[in-house]
N, CA and C atoms as a LAMMPS dump frame, in Angstrom:
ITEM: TIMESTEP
0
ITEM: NUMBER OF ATOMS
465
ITEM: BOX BOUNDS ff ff ff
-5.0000000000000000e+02 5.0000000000000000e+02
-5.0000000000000000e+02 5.0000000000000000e+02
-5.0000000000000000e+02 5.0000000000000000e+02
ITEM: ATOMS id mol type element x y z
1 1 1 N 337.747 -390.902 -73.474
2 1 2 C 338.377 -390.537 -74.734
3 1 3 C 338.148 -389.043 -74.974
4 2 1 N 339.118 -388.631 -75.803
5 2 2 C 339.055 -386.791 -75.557
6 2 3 C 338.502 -386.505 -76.849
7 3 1 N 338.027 -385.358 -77.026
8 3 2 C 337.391 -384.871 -78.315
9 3 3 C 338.131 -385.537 -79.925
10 4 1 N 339.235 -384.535 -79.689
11 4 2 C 340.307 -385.294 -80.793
12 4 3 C 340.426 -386.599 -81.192
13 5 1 N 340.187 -386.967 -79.977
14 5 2 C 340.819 -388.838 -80.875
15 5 3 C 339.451 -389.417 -81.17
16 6 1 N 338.09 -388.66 -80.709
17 6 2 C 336.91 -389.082 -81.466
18 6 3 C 336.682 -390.174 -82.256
19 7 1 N 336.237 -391.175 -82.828
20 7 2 C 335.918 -391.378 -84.227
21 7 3 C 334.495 -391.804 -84.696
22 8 1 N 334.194 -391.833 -83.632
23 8 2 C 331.914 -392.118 -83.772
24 8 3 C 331.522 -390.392 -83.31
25 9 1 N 330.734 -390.254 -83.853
26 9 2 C 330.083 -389.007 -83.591
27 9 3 C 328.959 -389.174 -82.83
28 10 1 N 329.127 -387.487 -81.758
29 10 2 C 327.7 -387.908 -80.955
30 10 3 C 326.951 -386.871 -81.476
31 11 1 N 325.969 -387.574 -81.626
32 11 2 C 324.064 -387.142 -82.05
33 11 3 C 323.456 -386.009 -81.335
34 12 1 N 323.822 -384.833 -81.005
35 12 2 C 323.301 -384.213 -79.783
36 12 3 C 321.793 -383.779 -80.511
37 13 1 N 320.179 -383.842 -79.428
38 13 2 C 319.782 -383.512 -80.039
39 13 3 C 319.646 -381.736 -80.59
40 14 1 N 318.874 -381.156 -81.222
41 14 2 C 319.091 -380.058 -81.501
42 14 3 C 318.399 -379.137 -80.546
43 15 1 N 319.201 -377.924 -80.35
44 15 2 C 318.976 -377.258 -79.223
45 15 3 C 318.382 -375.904 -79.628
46 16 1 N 316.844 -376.106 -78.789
47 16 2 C 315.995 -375.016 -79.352
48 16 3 C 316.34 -373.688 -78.876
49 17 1 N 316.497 -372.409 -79.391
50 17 2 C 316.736 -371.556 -78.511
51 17 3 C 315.2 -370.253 -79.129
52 18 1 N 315.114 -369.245 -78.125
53 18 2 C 313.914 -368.476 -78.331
54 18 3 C 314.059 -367.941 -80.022
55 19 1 N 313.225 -368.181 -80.557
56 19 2 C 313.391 -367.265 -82.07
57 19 3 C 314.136 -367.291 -82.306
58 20 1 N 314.904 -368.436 -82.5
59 20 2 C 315.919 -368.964 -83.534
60 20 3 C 315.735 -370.537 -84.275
61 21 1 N 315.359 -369.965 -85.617
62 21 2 C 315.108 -371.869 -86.513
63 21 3 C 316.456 -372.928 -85.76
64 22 1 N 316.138 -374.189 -86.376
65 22 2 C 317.168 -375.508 -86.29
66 22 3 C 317.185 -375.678 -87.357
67 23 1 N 318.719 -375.364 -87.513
68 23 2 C 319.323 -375.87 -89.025
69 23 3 C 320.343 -376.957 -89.145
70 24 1 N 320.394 -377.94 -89.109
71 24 2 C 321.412 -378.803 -89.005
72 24 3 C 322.45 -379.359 -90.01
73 25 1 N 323.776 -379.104 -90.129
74 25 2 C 324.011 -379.962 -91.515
75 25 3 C 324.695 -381.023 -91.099
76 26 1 N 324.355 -381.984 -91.991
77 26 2 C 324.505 -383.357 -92.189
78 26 3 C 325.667 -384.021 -93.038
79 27 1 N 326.276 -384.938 -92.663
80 27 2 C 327.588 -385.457 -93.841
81 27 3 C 326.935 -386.795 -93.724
82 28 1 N 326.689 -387.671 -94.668
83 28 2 C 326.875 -389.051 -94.687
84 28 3 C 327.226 -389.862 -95.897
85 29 1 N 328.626 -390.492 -95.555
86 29 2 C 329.267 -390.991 -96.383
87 29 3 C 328.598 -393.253 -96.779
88 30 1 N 329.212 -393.241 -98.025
89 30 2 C 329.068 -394.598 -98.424
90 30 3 C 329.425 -395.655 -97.447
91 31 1 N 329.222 -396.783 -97.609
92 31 2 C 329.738 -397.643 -97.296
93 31 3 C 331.223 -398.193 -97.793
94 32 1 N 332.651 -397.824 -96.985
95 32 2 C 333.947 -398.244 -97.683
96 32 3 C 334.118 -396.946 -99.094
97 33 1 N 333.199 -395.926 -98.554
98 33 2 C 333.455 -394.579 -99.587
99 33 3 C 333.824 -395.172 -101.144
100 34 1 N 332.648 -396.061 -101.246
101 34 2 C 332.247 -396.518 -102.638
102 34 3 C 331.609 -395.055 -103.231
103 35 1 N 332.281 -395.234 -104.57
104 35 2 C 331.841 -394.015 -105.143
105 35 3 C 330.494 -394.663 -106.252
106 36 1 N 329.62 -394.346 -105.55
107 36 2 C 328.075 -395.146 -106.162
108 36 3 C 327.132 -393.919 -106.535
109 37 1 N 326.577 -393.058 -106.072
110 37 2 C 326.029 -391.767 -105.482
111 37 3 C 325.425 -390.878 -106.801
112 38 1 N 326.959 -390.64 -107.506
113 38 2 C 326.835 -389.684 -108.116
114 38 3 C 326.283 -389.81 -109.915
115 39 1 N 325.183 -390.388 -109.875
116 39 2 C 324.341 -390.451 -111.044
117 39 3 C 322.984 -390.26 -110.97
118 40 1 N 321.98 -389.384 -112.121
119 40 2 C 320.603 -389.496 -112.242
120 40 3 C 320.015 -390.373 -110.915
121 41 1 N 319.741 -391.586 -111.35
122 41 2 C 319.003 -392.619 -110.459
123 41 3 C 319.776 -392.459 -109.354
124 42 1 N 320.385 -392.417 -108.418
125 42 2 C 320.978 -392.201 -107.084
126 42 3 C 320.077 -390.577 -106.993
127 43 1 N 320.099 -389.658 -107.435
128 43 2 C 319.94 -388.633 -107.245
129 43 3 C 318.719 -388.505 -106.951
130 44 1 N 317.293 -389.015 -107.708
131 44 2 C 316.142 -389.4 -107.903
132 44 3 C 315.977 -389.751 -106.787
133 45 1 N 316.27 -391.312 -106.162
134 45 2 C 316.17 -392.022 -105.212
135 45 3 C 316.503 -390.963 -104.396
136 46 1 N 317.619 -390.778 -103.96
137 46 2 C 317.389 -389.616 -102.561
138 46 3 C 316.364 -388.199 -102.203
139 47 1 N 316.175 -387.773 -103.45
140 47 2 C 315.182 -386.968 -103.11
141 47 3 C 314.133 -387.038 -102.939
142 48 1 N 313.581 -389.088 -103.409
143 48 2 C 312.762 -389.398 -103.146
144 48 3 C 312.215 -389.457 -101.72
145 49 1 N 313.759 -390.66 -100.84
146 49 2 C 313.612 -391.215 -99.884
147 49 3 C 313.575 -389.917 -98.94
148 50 1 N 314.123 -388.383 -98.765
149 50 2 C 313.833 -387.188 -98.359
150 50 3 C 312.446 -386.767 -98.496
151 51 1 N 311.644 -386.98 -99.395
152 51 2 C 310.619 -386.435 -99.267
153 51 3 C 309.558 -387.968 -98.533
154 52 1 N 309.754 -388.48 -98.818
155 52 2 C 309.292 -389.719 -97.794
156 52 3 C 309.463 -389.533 -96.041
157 53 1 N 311.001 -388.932 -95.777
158 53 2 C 310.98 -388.976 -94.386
159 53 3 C 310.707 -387.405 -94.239
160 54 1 N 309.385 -387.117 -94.1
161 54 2 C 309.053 -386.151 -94.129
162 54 3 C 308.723 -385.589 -92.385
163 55 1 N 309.603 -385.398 -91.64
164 55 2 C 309.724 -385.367 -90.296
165 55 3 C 311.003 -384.356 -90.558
166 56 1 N 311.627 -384.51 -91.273
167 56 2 C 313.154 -382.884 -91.274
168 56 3 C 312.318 -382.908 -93.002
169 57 1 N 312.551 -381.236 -92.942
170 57 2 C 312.92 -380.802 -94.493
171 57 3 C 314.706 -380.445 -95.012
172 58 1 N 314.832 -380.963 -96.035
173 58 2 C 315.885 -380.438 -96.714
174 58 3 C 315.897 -379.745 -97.294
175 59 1 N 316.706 -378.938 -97.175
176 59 2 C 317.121 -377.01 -97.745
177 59 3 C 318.229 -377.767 -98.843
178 60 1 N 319.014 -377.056 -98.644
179 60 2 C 320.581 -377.716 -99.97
180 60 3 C 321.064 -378.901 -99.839
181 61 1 N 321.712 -379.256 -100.538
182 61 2 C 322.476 -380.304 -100.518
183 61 3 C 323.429 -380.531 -102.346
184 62 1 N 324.574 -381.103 -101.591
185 62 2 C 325.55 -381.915 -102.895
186 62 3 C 325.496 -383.316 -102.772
187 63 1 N 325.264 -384.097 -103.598
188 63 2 C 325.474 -385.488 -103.736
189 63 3 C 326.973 -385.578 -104.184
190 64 1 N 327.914 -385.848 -103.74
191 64 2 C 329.426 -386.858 -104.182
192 64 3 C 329.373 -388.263 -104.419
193 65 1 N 330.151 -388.569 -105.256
194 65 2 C 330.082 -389.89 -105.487
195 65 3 C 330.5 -390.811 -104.03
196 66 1 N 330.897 -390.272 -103.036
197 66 2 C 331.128 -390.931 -101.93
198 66 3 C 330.162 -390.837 -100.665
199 67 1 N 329.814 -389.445 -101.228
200 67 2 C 328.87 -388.806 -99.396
201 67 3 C 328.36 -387.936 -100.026
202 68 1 N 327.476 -387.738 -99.192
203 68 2 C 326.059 -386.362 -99.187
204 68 3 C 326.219 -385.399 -98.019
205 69 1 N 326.611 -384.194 -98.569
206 69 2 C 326.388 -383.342 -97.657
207 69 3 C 324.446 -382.697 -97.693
208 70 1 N 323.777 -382.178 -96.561
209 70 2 C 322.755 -381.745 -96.48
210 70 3 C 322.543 -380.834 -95.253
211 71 1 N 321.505 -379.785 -95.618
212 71 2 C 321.158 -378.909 -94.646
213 71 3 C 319.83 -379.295 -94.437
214 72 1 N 319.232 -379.659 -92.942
215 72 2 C 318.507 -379.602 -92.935
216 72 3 C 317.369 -379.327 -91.746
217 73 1 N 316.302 -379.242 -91.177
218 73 2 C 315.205 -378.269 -90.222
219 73 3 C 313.904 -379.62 -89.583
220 74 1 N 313.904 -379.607 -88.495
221 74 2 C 312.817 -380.313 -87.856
222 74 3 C 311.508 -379.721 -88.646
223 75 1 N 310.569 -380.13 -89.249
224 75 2 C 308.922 -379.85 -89.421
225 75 3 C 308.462 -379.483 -88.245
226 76 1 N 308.581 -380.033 -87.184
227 76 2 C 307.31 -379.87 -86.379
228 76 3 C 308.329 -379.846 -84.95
229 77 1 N 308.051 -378.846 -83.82
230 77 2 C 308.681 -379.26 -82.52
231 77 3 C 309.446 -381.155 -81.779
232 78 1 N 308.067 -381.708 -82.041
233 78 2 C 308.461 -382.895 -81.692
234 78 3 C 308.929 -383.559 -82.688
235 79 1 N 309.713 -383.093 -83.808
236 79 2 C 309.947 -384.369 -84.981
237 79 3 C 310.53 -385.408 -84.8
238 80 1 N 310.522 -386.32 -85.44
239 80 2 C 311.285 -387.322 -85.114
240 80 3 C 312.783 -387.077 -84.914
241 81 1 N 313.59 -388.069 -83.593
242 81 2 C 315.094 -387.267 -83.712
243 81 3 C 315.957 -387.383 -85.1
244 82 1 N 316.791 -386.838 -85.043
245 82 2 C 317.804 -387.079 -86.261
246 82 3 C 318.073 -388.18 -86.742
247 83 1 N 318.726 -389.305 -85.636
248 83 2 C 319.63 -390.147 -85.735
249 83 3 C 318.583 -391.069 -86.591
250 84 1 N 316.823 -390.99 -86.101
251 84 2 C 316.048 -392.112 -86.748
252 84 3 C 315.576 -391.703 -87.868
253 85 1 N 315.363 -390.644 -88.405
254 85 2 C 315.098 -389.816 -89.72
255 85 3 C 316.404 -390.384 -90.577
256 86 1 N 317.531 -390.381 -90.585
257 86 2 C 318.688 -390.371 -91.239
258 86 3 C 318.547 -391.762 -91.469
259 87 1 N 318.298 -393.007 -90.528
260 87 2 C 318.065 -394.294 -90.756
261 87 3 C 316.836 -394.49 -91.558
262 88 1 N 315.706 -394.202 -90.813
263 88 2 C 315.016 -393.564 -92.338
264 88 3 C 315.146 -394.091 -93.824
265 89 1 N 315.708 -392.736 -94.03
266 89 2 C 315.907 -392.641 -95.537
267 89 3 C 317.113 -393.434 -95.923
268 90 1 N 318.518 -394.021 -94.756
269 90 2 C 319.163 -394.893 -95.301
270 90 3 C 318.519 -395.852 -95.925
271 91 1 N 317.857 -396.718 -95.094
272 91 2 C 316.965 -397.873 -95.134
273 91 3 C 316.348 -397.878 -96.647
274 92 1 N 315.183 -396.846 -96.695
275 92 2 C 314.401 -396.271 -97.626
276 92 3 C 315.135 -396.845 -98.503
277 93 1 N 316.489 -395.911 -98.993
278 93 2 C 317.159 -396.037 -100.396
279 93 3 C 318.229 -397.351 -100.62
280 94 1 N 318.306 -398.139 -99.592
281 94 2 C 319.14 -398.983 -99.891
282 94 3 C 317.925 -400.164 -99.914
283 95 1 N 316.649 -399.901 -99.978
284 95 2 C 315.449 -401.187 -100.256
285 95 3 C 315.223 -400.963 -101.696
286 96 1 N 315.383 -399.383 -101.97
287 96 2 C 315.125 -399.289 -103.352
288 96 3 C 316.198 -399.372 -104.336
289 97 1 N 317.13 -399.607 -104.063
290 97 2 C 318.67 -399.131 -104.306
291 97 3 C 318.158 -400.721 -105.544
292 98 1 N 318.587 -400.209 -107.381
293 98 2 C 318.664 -400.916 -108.673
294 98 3 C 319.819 -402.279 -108.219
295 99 1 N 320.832 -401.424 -107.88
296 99 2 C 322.118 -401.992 -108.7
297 99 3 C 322.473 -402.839 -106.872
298 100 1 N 322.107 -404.237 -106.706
299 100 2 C 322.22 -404.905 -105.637
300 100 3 C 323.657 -405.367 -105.382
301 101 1 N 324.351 -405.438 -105.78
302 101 2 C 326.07 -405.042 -106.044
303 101 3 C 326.464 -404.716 -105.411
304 102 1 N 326.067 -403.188 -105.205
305 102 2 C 326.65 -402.302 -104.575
306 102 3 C 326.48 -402.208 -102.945
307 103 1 N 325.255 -402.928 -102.475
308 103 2 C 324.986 -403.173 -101.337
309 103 3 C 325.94 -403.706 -100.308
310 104 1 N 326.566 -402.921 -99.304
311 104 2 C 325.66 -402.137 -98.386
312 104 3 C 325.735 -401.051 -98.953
313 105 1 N 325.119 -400.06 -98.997
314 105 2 C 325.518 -398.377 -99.051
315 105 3 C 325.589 -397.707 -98.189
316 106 1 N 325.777 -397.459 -97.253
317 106 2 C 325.912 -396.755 -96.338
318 106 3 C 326.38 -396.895 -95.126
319 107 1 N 327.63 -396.069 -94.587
320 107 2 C 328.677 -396.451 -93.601
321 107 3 C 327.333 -396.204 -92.491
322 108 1 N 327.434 -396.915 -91.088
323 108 2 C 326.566 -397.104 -90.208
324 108 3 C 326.526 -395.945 -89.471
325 109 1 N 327.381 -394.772 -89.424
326 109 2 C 326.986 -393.476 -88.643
327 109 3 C 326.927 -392.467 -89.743
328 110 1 N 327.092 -391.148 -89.211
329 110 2 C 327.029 -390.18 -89.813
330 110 3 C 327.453 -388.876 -89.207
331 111 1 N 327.802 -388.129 -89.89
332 111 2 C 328.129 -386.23 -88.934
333 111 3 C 327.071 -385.222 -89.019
334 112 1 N 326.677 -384.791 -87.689
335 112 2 C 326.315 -383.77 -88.139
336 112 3 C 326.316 -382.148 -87.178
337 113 1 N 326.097 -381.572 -87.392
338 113 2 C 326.392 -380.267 -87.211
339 113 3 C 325.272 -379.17 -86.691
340 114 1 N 324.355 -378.74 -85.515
341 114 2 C 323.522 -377.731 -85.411
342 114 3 C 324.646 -376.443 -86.19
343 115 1 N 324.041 -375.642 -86.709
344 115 2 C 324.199 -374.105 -86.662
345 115 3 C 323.868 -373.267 -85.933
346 116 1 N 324.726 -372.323 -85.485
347 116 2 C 324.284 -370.798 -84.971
348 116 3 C 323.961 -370.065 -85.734
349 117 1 N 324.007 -369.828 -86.745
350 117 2 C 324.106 -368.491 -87.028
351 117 3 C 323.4 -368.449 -88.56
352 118 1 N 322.697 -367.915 -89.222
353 118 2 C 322.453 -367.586 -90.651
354 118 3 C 324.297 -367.586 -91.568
355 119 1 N 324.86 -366.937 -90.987
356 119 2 C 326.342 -366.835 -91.936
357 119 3 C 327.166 -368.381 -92.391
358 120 1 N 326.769 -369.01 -90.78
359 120 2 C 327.38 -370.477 -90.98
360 120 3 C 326.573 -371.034 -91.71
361 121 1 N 325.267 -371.147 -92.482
362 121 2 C 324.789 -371.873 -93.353
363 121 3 C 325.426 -371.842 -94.946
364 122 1 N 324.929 -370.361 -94.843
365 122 2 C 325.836 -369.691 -95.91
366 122 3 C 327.478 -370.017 -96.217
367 123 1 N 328.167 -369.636 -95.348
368 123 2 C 329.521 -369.792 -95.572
369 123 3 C 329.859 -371.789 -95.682
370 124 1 N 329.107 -372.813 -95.013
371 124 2 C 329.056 -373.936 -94.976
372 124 3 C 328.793 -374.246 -96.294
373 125 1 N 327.587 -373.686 -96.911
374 125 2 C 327.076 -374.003 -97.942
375 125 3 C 327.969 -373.511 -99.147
376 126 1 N 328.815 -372.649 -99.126
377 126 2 C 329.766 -372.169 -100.095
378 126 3 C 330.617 -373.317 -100.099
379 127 1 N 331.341 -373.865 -98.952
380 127 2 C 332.285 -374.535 -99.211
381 127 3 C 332.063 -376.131 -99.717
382 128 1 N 330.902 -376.751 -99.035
383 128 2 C 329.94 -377.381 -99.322
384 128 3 C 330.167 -377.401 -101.205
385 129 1 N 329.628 -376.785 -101.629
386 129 2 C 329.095 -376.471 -103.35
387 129 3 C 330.165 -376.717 -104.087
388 130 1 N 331.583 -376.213 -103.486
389 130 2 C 332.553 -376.323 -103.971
390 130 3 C 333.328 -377.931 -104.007
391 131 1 N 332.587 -378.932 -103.292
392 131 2 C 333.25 -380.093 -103.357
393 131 3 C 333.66 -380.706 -104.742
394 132 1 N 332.873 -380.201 -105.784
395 132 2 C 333.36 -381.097 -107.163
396 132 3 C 334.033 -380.505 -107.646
397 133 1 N 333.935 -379.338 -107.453
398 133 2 C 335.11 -378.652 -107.651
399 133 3 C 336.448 -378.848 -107.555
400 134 1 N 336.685 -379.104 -105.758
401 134 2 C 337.61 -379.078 -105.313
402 134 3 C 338.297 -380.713 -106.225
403 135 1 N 337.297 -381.852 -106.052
404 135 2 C 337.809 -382.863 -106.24
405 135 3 C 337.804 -383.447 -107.753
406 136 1 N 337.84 -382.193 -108.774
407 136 2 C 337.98 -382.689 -110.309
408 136 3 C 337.25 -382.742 -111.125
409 137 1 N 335.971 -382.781 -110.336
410 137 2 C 334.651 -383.289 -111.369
411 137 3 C 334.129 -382.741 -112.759
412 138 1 N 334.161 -381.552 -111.883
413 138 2 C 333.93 -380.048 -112.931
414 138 3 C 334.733 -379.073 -112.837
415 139 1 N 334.754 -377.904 -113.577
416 139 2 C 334.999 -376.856 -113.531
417 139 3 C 334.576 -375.911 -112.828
418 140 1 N 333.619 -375.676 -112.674
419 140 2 C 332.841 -374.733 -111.671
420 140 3 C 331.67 -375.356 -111.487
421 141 1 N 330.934 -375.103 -109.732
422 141 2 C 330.055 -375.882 -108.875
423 141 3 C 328.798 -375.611 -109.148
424 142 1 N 328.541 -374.528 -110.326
425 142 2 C 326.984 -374.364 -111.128
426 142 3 C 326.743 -375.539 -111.918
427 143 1 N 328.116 -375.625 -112.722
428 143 2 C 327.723 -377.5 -113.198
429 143 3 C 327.6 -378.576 -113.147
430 144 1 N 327.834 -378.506 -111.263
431 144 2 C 327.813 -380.22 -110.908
432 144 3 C 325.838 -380.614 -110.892
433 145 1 N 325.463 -381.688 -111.413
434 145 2 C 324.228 -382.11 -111.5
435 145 3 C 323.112 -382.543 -110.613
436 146 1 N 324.116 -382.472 -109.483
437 146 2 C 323.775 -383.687 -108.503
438 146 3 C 323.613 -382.7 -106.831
439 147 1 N 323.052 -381.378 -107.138
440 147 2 C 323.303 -380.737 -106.122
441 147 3 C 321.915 -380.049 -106.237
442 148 1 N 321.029 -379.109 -105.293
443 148 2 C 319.864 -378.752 -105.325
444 148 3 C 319.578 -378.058 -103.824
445 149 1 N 318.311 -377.764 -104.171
446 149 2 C 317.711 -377.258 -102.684
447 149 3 C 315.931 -377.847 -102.804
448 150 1 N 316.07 -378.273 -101.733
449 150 2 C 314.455 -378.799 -101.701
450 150 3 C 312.981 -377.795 -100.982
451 151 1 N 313.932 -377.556 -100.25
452 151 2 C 313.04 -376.434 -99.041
453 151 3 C 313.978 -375.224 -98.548
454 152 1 N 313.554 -374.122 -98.98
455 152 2 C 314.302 -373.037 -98.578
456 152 3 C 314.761 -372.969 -96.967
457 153 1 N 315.499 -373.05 -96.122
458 153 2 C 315.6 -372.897 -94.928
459 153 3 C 315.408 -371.818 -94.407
460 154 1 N 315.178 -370.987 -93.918
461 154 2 C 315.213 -369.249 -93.278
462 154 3 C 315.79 -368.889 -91.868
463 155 1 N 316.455 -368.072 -91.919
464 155 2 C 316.593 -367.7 -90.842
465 155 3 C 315.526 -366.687 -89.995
């Protein structure tokens, strides 16, 4: 199958290069892009279940009522890989997850993205910020509630 017609994403792990951080960003959407996500308690809970899988730190991120975008950095050389960190904190928040209703939450893969460059975080992260924007929520992306930074990333 060729790149294009894709539709599972592959996991590559992240590729160390001399004196350069791992910054990875992350997309992971709902289960059936139930719009569940985007309130207080969802918000809570994830930054919980993030600081729980404390093997990647998270730099930024937007919560959508459908998906979470996130940037985020291995702790330690050997951290745990991605794919099991991300299960992780799925797991995590759908044990703690109030509203049993809504269960499953979370579609079974996810996207994600190494960076090159300091600009692509930046410029990612602009467009990134702008999602509630783009999709109605608010007026401008200083007022969406549900967006933050946990750990500064650096280049």
């Amino acid at each position: 199958m060729n790149k294009s017609n894709r539709r599972q994403p592959v996991h590559l792990p992240p590729r160390e290069q001399f004196n350069t951080p791992v910054i990875v960003f992350v997309t992971v959407c709902t289960k059936n892009r139930k719009s569940i996500l985007a309130d207080d308690v969802a918000h809570a809970l994830l930054r919980d279940a993030w600081v729980a899988a404390d093997s990647w730190l998270i730099g930024r991120y937007v919560i959508m009522p459908d998906h979470v975008h996130l940037f985020c950095a291995p702790t330690t050389f050997d951290a745990l890989p991605l794919v099991n960190w991300v299960h992780f904190w799925k797991s995590y928040t759908s044990r703690c997850w109030r509203r049993r209703k809504d269960l499953p939450i979370w579609q079974r893969d996810f996207w994600d993205r190494q960076l090159r460059r300091s600009e692509s975080y930046d410029s990612k992260w602009n467009y990134v910020s702008e999602n509630a924007v783009r999709a109605g929520l608010v007026s401008t992306s200083a007022v969406w509630p549900y967006q933050g930074e946990m750990n500064v990333l650096r280049w």
